[in-house]
C-alpha positions as CSV (number, residue, x, y, z in Angstrom):
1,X,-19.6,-9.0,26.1
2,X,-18.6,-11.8,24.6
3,X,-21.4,-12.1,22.3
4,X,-20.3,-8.8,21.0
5,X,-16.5,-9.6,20.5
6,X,-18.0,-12.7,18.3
7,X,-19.8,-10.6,16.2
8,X,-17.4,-8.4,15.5
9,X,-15.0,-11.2,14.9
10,X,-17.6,-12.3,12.0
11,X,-18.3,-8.6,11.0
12,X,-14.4,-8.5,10.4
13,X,-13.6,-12.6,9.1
14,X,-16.7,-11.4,6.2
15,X,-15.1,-8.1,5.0
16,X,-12.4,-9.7,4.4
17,X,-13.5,-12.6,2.7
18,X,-16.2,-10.4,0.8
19,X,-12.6,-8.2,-0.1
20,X,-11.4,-11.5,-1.2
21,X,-14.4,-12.8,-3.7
22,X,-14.3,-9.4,-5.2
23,X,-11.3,-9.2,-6.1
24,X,-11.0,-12.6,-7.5
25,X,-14.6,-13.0,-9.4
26,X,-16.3,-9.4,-9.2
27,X,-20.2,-8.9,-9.3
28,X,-21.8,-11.9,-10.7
29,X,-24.0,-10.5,-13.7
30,X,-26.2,-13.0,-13.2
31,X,-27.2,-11.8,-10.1
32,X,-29.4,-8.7,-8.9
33,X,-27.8,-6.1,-7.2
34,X,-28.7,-5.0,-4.2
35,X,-27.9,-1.7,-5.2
36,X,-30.1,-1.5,-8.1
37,X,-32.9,-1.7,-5.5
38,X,-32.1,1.0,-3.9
39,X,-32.3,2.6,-7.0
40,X,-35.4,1.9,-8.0
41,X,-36.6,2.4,-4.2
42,X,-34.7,6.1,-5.7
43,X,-37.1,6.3,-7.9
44,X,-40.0,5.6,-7.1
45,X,-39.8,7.7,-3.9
46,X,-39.2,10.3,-6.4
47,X,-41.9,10.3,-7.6
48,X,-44.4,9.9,-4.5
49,X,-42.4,12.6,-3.0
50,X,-42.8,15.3,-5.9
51,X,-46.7,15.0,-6.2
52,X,-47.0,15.4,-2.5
53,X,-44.5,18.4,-1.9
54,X,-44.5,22.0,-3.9
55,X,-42.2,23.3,-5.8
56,X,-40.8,25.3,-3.2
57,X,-40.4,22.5,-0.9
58,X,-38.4,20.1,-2.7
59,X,-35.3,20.7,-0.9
60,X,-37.3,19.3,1.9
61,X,-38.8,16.2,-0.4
62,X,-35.2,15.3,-1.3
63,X,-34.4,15.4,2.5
64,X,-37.3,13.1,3.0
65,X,-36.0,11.0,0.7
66,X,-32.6,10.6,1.9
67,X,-33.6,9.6,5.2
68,X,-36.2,6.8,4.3
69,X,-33.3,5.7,1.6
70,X,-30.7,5.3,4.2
71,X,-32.5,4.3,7.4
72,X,-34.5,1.0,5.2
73,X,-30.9,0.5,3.7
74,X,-29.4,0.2,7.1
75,X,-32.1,-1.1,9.1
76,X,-32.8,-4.2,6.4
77,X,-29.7,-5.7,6.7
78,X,-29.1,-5.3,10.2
79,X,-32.2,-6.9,11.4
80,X,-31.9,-10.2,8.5
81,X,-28.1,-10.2,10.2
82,X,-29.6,-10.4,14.1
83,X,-32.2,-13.3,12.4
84,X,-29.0,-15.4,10.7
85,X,-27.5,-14.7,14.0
86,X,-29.6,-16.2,15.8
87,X,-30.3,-19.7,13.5
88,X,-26.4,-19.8,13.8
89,X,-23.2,-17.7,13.8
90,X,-22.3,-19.4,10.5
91,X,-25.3,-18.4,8.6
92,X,-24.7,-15.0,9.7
93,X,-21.1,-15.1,8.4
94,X,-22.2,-16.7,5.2
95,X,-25.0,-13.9,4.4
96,X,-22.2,-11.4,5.5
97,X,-19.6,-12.6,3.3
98,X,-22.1,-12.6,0.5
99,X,-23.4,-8.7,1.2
100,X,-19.9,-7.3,1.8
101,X,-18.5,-9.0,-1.7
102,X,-21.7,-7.3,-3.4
103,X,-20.7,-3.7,-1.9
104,X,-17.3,-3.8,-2.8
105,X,-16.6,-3.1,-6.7
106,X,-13.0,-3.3,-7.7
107,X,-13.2,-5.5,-9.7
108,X,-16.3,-4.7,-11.7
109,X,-14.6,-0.9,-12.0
110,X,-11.4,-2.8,-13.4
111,X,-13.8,-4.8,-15.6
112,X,-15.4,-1.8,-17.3
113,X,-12.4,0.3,-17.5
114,X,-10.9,-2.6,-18.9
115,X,-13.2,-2.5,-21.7
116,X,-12.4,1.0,-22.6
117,X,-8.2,-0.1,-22.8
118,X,-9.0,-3.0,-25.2
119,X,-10.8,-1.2,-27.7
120,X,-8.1,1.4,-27.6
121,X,-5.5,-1.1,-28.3
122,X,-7.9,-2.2,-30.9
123,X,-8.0,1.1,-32.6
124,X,-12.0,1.0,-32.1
125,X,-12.2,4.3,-30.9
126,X,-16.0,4.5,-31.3
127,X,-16.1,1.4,-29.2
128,X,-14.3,3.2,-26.8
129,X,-16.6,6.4,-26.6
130,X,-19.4,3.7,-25.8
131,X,-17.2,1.7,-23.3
132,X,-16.3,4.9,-21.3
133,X,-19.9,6.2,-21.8
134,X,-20.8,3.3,-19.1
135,X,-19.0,4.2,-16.3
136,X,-18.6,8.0,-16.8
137,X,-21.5,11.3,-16.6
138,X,-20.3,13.3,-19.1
139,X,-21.1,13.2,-22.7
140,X,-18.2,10.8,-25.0
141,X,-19.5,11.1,-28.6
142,X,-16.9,14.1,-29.4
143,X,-14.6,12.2,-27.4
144,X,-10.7,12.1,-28.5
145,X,-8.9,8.8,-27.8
146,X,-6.7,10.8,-25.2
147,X,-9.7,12.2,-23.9
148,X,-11.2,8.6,-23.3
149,X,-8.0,7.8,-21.8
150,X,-7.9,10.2,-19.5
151,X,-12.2,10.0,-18.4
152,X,-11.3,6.4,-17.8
153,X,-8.4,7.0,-15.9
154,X,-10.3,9.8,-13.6
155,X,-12.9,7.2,-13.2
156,X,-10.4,4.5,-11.8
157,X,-9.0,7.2,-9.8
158,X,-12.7,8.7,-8.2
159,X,-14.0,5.3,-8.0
160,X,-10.7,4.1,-5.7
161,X,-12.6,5.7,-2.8
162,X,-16.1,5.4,-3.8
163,X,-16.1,2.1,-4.9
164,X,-13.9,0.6,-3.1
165,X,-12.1,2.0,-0.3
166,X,-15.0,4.1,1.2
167,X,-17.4,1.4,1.5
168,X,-14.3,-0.8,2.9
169,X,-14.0,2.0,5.7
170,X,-17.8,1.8,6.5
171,X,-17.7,-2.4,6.8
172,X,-14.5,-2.6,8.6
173,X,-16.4,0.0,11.3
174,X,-20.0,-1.3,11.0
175,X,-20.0,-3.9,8.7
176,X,-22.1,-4.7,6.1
177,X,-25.5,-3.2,7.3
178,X,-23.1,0.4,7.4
179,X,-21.4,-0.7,3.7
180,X,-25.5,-0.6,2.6
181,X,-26.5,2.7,4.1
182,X,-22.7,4.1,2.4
183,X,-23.8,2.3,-1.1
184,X,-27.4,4.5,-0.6
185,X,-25.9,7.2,0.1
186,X,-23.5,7.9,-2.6
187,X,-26.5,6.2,-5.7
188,X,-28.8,8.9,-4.3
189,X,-26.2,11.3,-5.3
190,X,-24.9,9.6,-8.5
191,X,-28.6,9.7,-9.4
192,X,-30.0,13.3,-7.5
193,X,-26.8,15.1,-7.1
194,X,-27.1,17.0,-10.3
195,X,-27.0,20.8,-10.6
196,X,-29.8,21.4,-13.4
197,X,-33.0,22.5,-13.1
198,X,-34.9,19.0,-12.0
199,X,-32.4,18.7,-9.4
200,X,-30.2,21.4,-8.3
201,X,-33.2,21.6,-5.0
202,X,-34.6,18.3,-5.0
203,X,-31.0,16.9,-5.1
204,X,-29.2,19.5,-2.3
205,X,-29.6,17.2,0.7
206,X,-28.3,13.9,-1.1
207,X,-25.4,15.6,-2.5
208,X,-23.9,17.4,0.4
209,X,-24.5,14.1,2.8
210,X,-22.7,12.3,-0.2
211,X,-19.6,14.9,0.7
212,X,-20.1,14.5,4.0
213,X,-20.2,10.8,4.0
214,X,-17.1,10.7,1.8
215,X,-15.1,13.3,3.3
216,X,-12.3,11.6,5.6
217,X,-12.6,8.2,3.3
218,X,-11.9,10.4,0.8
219,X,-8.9,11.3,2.0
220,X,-7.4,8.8,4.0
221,X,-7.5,6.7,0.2
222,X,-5.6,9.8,-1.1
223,X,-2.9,8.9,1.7
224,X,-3.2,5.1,1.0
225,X,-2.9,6.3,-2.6
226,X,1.0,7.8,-2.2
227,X,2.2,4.7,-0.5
228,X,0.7,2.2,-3.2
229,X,2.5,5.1,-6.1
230,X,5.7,4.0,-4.4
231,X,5.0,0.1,-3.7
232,X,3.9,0.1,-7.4
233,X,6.7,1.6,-9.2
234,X,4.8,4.8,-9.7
235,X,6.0,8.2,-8.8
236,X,5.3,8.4,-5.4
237,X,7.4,11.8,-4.8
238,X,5.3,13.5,-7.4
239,X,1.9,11.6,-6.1
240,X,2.9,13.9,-2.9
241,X,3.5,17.3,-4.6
242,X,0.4,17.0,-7.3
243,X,-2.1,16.0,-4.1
244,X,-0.7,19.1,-2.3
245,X,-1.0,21.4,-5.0
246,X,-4.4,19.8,-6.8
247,X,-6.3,18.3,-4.6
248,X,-8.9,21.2,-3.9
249,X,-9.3,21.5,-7.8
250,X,-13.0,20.4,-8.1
251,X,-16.4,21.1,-7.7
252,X,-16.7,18.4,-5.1
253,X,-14.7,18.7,-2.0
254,X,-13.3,15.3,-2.5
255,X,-13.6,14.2,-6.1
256,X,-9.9,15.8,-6.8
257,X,-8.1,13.9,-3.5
258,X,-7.3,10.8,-5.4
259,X,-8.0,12.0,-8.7
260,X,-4.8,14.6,-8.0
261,X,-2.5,11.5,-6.2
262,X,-3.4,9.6,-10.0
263,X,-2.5,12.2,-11.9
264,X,0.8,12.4,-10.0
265,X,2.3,9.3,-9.9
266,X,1.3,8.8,-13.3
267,X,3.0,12.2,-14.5
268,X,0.1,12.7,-16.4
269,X,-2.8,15.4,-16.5
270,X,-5.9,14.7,-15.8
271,X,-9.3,17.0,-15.5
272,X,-10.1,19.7,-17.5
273,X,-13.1,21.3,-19.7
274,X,-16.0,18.3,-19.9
275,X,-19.9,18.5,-21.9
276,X,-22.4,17.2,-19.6
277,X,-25.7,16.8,-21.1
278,X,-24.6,18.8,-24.4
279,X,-23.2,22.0,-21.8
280,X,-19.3,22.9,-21.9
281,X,-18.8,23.1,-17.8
282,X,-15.1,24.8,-18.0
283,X,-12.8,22.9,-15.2
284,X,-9.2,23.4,-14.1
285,X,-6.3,20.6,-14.7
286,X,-5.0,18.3,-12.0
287,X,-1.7,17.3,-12.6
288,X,1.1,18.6,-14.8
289,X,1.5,17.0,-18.3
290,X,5.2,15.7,-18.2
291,X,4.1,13.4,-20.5
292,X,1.1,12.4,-23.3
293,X,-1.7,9.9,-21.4
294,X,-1.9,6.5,-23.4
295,X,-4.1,3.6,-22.9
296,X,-1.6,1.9,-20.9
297,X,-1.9,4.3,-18.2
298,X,-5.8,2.7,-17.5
299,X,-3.8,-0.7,-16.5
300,X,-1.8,1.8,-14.4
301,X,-4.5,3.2,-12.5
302,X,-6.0,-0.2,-11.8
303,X,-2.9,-1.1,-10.0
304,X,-2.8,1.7,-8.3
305,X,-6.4,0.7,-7.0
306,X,-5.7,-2.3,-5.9
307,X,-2.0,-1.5,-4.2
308,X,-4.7,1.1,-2.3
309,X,-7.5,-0.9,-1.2
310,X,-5.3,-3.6,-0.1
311,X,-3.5,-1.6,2.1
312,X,-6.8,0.4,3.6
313,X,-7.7,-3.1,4.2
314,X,-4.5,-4.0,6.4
315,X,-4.9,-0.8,7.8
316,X,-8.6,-1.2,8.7
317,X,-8.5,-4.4,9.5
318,X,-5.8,-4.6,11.8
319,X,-7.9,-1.7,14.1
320,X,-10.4,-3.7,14.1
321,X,-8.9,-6.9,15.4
322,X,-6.5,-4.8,18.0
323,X,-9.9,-3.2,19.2
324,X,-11.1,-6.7,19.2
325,X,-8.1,-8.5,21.3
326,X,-6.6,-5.9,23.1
C-alpha cells in the first residue's frame, strides 16, 4: 500500500513538473520525439500488415494495427518505469518528468501558431499559407489571410484538447505510460483516420477509438474552456451559448466542443467550406460573425489554451492528491 501511494505521489509530482517544462521551454528540436516513433512503428506496420491481409480484410489489418500500436506504446514505458523504480524512486521521477514534458505540446502548438501570426503582421501572406500548412490537413495555397487566421485559430482551439488537455487527463489518471498509449492513439488517427480510398477501411478502427479515446476529454476541456473565456477577458457568456448551439457541428463527434467555446468567446466565426487534398468538403460554420477574425485573435486563442490547461491541471491534480491523502 504504501509503495503504491509513493508511486502515485511521483506519477502526480512528474505531470506537473513535465506541465511545467512545457510550458516554459516546449519540445527541444534537438531531441527525437518519442512520438515520431510511433510513427514510423505506424508505418511500417502498414506495410507488413497490407501484404499479409486482402483487400477485404483491411478493416481487420488496421485493427491489428491499433492494438500492437497501443499495447507496445503502453507496455514500453511502463515496464522502463517499474526498472527506474526499482534502481531508485528518483530515477523513476526523473525519467517521468522527462516523458510527461515530451507528451505535452502547448507550447510547441503556440510555437507554430505563432509563426503563422508573425508573418501576418509581416504582411507575408505566402509565408503564412506555408506556416499554417504545418500544423493544419487541409490544403492553404488558395488560402485568404482571414482564412489562415481562422485555420490557425481552429487549430489552437482542436489542439487545446488533443494536445494538451487530453493527454494531461490520461497522465494525471495513469501517468505517463497512459499519456503514451493516448499520444498513439490519436497519431494513428492523424495519420490513418482519413476517409479516401487508401484509408476509409484500413483507417475505420484507428479513427473511431481516436473518438472514443477523446470523447469525455473532449468535453470536459470545452467546460474548462468557458471558465478560462471569463478568467481571460473573453466572452465567457457567449463561449456558453455558441458551445450549446455549435458544438455537434462536425464530422468528428468532438472536433467542434472546443472549437465552438473558441469561436464564442472570441465572437468570431470559425469552420466552414475547406479543400483537402485538392476536394471542396462543404462544412457548416461554428460561431456567429459579430465581428471580422484578425491575426490578433491567434494570440487570443493561445491564451485561452493556456487559462484551460492550467485549470484542467488544478482540477486533475487536486483528484489526484485527495485520492492520494484522503
Amino acid at each position: 500500500m504504501e509503495r503504491n501511494v509513493t508511486e502515485l505521489m511521483i506519477s502526480l509530482g512528474a505531470c506537473t513538473a513535465g506541465f511545467v517544462l512545457d510550458f516554459i521551454f516546449g519540445d527541444p528540436s534537438w531531441l527525437y520525439h518519442p512520438v515520431r516513433i510511433i510513427g514510423k512503428g505506424i508505418e511500417l506496420g502498414e506495410r507488413i500488415l497490407r501484404k499479409l491481409f486482402r483487400e477485404k480484410h483491411l478493416v481487420l489489418a488496421g485493427a491489428v494495427l491499433w492494438v500492437f500500436i497501443a499495447g507496445v506504446s503502453f507496455l514500453i514505458p511502463l515496464g522502463l518505469l517499474f526498472l527506474a523504480q526499482k534502481l531508485h524512486p528518483g530515477v523513476r521521477f526523473a525519467l517521468e518528468t522527462f516523458w510527461c514534458f515530451q507528451i505535452l505540446a502547448a507550447r510547441s502548438l503556440c510555437r507554430e501558431s505563432g509563426k503563422v501570426y508573425d508573418r501576418l503582421q509581416e504582411d507575408d501572406l505566402p509565408g503564412a499559407r506555408r506556416a499554417v500548412s504545418m500544423i493544419v490537413g487541409r490544403d492553404t495555397e488558395s488560402l485568404t489571410g482571414e482564412g489562415v487566421t481562422k485555420a490557425a485559430v481552429e487549430t489552437v482551439a482542436e489542439n487545446t484538447s488533443d494536445g494538451v488537455t487530453a493527454p494531461l487527463i490520461y497522465m494525471m489518471i495513469g501517468g505517463a505510460p497512459l499519456g503514451f498509449l493516448y499520444k498513439a492513439v490519436n497519431t494513428m488517427d492523424s495519420m490513418l483516420g482519413y476517409k479516401n480510398d487508401r484509408y476509409l477501411y484500413f483507417g475505420r478502427i484507428p479513427a473511431g477509438m481516436d473518438d472514443i479515446f477523446n470523447y469525455i476529454p473532449a468535453r470536459i476541456t470545452a467546460l474548462a474552456m468557458i471558465a478560462a473565456a471569463y478568467l481571460t477577458g473573453l466572452d465567457g457568456r457567449n463561449a456558453w451559448r455558441i458551445y450549446r448551439r455549435d458544438r455537434k457541428k462536425h464530422a468528428s463527434p468532438n472536433a467542434a466542443q472546443t472549437e465552438s467555446v473558441c469561436a464564442g468567446a472570441l465572437r468570431v466565426q470559425l469552420a466552414g467550406d475547406a479543400v483537402y487534398f485538392g476536394k471542396l468538403y462543404k462544412k457548416e460554420f461554428i460561431g456567429d460573425r459579430l465581428r471580422p477574425i484578425e491575426p490578433r485573435d491567434i494570440k487570443r486563442s493561445q491564451r485561452l489554451m493556456y487559462v484551460t490547461a492550467l485549470l484542467l491541471l488544478l482540477l486533475c491534480g487536486g483528484m489526484k492528491a485527495a485520492l492520494i491523502f484522503l
